[in-house]
C-alpha positions in Angstrom: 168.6 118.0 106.5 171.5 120.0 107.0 175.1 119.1 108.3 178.2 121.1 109.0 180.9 121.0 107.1 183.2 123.6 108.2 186.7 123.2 109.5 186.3 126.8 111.9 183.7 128.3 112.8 184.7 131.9 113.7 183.7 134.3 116.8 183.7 136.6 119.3 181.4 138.3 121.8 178.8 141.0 121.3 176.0 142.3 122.5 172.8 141.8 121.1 168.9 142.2 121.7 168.1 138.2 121.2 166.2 137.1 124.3 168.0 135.0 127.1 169.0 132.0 126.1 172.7 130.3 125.7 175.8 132.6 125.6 178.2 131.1 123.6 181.8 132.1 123.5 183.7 132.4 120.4 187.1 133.7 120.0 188.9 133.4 116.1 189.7 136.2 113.8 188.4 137.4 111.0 189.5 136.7 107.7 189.1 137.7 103.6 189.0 135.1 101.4 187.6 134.9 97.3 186.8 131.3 97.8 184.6 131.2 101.3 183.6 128.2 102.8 179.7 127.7 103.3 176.7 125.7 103.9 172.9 127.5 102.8 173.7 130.8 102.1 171.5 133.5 101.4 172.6 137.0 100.7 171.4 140.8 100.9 172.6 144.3 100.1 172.0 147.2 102.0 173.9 150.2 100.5 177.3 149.4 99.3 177.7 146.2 101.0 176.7 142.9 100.1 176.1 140.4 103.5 176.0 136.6 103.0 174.2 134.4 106.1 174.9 131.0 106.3 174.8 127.8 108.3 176.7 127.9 111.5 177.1 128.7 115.1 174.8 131.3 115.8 174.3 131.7 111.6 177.7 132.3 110.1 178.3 135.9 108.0 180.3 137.4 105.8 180.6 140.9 103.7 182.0 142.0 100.5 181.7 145.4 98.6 181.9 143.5 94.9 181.2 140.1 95.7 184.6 138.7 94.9 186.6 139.0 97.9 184.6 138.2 101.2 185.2 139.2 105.0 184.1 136.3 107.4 183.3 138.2 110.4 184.2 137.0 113.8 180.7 137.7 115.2 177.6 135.4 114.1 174.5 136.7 113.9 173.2 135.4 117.7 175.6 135.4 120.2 173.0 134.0 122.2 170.0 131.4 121.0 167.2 131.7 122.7 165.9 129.0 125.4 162.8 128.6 123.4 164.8 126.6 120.7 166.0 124.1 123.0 162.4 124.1 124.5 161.1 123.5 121.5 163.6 120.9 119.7 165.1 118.3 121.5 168.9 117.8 121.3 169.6 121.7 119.3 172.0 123.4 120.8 174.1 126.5 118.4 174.4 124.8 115.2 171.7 127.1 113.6 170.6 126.0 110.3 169.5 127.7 107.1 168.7 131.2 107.3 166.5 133.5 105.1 166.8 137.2 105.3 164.3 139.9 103.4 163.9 143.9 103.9 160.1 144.6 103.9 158.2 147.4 105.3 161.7 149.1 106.3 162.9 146.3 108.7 165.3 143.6 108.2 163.7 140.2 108.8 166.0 136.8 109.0 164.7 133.3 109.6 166.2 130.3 110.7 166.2 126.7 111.5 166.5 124.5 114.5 166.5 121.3 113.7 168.4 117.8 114.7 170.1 115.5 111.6 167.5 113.6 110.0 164.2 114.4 112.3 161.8 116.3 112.0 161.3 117.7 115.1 162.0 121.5 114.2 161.3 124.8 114.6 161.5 128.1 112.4 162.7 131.0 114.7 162.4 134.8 113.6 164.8 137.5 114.3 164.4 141.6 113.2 166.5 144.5 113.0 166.6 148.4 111.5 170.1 147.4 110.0 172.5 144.6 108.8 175.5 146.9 110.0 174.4 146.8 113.6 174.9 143.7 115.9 171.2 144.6 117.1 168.8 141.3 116.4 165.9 141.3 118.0 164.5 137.9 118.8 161.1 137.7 117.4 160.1 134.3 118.4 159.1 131.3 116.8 157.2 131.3 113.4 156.3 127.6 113.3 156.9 124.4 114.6 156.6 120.7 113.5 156.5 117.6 115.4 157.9 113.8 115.0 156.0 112.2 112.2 155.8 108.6 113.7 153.5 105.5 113.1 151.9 104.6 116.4 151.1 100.1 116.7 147.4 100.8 115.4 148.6 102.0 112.2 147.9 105.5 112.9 150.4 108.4 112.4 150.8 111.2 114.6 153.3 114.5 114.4 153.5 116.4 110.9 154.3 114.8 107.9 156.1 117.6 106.9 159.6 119.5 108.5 160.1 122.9 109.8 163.2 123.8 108.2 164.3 125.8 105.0 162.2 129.1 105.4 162.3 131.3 102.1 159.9 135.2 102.6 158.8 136.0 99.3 156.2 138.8 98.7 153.5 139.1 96.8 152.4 141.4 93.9 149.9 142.6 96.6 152.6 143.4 99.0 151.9 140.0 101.4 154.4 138.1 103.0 154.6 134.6 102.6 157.0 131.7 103.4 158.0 128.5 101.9 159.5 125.6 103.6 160.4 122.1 104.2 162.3 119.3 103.2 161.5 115.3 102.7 158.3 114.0 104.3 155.6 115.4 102.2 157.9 117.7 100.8 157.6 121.9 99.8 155.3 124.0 102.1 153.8 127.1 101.9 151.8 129.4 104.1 150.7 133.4 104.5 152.1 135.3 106.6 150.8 138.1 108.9 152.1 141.8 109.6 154.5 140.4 111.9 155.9 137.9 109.7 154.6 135.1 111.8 152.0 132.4 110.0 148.6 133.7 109.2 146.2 131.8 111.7 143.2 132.2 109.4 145.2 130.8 106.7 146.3 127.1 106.6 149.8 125.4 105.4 149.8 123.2 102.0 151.8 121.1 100.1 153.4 122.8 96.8 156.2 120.4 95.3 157.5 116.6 96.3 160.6 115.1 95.0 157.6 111.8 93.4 154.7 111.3 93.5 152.5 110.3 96.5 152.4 106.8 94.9 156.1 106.2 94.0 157.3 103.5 96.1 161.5 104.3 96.7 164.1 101.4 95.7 166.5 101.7 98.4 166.2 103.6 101.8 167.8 107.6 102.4 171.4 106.8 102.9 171.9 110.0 105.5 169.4 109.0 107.4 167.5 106.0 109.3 164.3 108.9 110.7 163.6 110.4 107.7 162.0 109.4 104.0 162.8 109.0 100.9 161.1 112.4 99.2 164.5 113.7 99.0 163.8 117.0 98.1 164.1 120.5 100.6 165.8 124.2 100.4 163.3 125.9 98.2 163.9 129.7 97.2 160.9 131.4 95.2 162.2 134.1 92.8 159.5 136.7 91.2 160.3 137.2 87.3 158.3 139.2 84.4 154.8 138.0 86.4 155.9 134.4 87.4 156.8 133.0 90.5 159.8 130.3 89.9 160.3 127.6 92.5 163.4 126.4 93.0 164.3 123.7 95.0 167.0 121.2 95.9 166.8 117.5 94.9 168.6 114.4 96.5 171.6 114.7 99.0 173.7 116.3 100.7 176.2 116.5 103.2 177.8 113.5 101.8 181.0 115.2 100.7 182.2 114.0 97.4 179.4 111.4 98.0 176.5 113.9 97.4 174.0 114.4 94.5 172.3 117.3 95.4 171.3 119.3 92.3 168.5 122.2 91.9 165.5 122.0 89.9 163.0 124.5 88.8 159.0 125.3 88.5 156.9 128.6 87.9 153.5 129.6 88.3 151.1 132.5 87.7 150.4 132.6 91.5 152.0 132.1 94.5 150.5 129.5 96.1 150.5 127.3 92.8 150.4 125.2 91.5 154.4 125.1 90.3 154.9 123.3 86.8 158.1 122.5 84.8 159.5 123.0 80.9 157.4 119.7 80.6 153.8 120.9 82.1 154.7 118.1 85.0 153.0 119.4 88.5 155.7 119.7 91.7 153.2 118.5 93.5 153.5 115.1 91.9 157.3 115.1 91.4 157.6 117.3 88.4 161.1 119.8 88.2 163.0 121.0 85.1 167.3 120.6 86.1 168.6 123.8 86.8 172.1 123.0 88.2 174.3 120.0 89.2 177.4 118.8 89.7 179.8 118.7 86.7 181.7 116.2 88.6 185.4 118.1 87.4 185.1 121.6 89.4 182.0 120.4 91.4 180.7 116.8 92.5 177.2 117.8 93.5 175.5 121.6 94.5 172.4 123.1 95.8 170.6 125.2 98.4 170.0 128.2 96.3 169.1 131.4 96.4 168.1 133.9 93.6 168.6 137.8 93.5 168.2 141.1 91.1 171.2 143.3 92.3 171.7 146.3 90.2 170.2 145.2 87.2 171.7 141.7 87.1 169.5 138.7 88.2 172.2 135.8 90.2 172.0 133.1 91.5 174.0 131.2 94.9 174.1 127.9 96.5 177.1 126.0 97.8 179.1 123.0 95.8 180.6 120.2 97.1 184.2 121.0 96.0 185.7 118.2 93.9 189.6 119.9 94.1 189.1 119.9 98.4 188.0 116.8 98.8 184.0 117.9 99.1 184.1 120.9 100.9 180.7 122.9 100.1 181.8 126.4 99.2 179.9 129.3 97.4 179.4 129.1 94.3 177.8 132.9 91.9 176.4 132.5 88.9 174.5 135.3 86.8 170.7 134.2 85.5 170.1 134.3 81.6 166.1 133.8 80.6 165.1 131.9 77.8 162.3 133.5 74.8 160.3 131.6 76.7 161.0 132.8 80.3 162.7 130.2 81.6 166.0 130.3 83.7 169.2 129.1 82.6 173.0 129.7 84.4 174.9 131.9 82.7 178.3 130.0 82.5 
């Protein structure tokens, strides 16, 4: 469930290998700044060069060389979005949500999400390139789809009871790609990928983490939106550490402003596919999560939508904060991972 909440969006024209879809025309300049504004980022580094990707027309980026002082370029990522989007989801136009970007097997790969506010009638599309310093994205598709959950007048539901947004790759120690997704419904999902990094079709999708359990009944209805439930929970990021695989994923709201409580909570496990358990021994699956960050309500009112990296020795940690000095903004916020005797993750202040 993702919102804008930029004042300009960059842009202008390139050329690109993304299917035929919409050409969209942007024209703004680009711009440095050490405090960038930014909705779901996720970042990367190939050579010297750090790239963030981020929520936005055509998925907003932005370089640095130290990670202090960004360049928000004037080109997004797809200068055209690809008529199978709009096929597939109902009401999406260039507002592309959410990306995920991974190098494996030598070749770039960056998801994304096409969604509507609130519904979940969505799509996960796929994009691939040799090189984040070329404009060259190749349009790879859509990796999965979900469909409106709705209760028909016999009682019976029909859709998914699940959303196709958020897609996180993560590999596994046997070199297999897999993705995690989802947000609300029935909460975290996870599947295998195949070589191509679309869903395994021998393999099926499952549940791995709700915001409560199957039986909680919720005390007052989602305050962002009338078409979606209460199992406010979405944006998870799995992180490999010392032979455990830590879920982390993003509790409550957002895209409230200074209204949000977003906050990020945390879970490991031995394997992949689960199951995820907190500091406590609580399951995911049945609303379990240890706090890992939140809003301090001075510098930031609420944050989440992480993502967790090792670069150059030096485990960190993103998301974006809801700015309590501008009014609610969401802006990036880098912190550096410390790990407990016991292997747990802490923020290094």
């Amino acid at each position: 469930m993702k919102r804008t909440l930029f004042l300009s969006m960059l842009i202008t024209i390139v050329s690109t290998t993304v299917a035929q879809g919409q050409r969209r025309n942007f024209q703004r300049e680009a711009f440095t700044t050490e405090n960038p504004m930014v909705h779901d980022p996720v970042m990367a580094k190939e050579n010297d060069t750090y790239y963030i990707y981020s929520t936005g027309r055509g998925i907003q980026q932005m370089t640095s060389k130290d990670r202090k002082v960004w360049t928000v370029l004037p080109t997004p990522v797809m200068t055209v979005i690809p008529g199978w989007t709009t096929d597939s989801v109902p009401g999406f136009t260039n507002h592309v949500w959410a990306p995920d970007i991974i190098n494996w097997h030598g070749k770039w790969w960056l998801a994304y999400s096409c969604s509507t506010f609130g519904k979940n009638g969505s799509a996960i599309g796929l994009l691939s390139s040799q090189s984040l310093r070329s404009s060259m994205w190749k349009d790879e598709g859509c990796i999965v789809t979900s469909h409106h959950w709705k209760k028909e007048k016999n009682g019976q539901h029909t859709g998914d009871n699940w959303n196709a947004i958020d897609p996180n790759f993560v590999i596994d120690d046997n070199d297999t790609p897999w993705m995690v997704w989802g947000s609300f419904w029935d909460g975290i999902q996870l599947a295998r990928l195949d070589s191509t990094m679309h869903l395994d079709k021998n393999k099926g999708i499952r549940t791995i983490a709700r915001r409560y359990a199957p039986n909680h009944k919720p005390k007052e209805e989602n305050p962002t939106s009338k078409f979606a439930g209460t199992n406010a929970i979405e944006a998870p990021f799995i992180f490999k550490h010392n032979g455990y695989y830590y879920l982390f994923v993003s509790w409550d709201y957002c895209c409230r402003g200074t209204k949000s409580n977003y906050r990020v909570a945390v879970g490991r496990s031995k394997n992949i596919d689960g199951p995820y358990l907190d500091r406590e021994g609580k399951e995911m699956m049945n609303g379990g999560g240890t706090i890992f960050l939140e809003g301090d309500k001075n510098e930031w009112e609420a944050a989440g939508h992480c993502a967790a990296y090792s670069f150059d020795g030096e485990d960190i940690f993103i998301c974006h904060g809801y700015s309590a000095k501008h009014n609610g903004v969401a802006m990036l916020i880098q912190r550096t991972i410390r790990w407990t005797d016991d292997e747990w993750p802490e923020i290094n202040e």
